[in-house]
N, C-alpha and C positions, 0 to 999 in steps of 0.2 A: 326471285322474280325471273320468269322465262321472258323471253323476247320470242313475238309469233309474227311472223310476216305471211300477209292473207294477198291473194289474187282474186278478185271477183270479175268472174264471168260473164258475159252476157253474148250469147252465140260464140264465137269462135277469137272476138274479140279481146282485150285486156282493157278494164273500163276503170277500175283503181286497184289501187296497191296499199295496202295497211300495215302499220309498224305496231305493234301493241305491246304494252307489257302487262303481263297477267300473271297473282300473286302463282307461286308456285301451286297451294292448297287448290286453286281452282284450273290449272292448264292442262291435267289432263279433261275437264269435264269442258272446258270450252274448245281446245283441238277435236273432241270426240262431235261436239255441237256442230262446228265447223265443218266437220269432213263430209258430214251429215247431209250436204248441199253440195249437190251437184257443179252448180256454179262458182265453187269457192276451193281453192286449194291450199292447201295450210300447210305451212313447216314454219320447226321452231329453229328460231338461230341461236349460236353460239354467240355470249355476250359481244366479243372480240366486231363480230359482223354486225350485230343491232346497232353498236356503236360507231363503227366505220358511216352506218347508212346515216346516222343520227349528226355525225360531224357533214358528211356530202351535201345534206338537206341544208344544212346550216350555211355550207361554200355558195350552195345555189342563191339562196335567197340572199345575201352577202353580193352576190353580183348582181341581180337583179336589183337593189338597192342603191348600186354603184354606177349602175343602168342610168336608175332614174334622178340621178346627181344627189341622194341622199346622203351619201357614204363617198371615203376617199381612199381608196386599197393602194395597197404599199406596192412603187412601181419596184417592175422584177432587177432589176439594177439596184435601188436600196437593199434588197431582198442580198441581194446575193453577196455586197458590201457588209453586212451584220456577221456574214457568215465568216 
């Protein structure tokens, strides 16, 4: 499984960002689709970095949660007592 992270353009802008995993058998045929569009720039990432992005998204919406009194995140004083 490749990890692709897509940029889509619109003027000079950045309007979204995509994380995708596409099976191996089809990644060269969808980076080749991809690059195909001017608006769009495509690189594949190393598992190592899909993952990094995949845990960040997870820390954001985790605070955003936290935000909105859903959720109760471990103050940084506990944090550092465990250690």
């Amino acid at each position: 499984m490749r990890h692709c992270y897509l940029y889509l353009y619109i003027s000079s802008a950045i309007i979204m960002k995509l994380l995708l995993d596409i099976k191996d058998s089809k990644a060269e045929f969808m980076m080749e689709l991809l690059s195909s569009f001017s608006f769009v720039k495509a690189e594949t990432l190393s598992p190592a970095k899909a993952q990094f992005l995949k845990e960040l998204k997870a820390s954001a919406e985790e605070v955003v949660l936290a935000k909105e009194g859903k959720i109760q995140l471990q103050s940084a004083r506990d944090f550092l007592n465990e250690l």
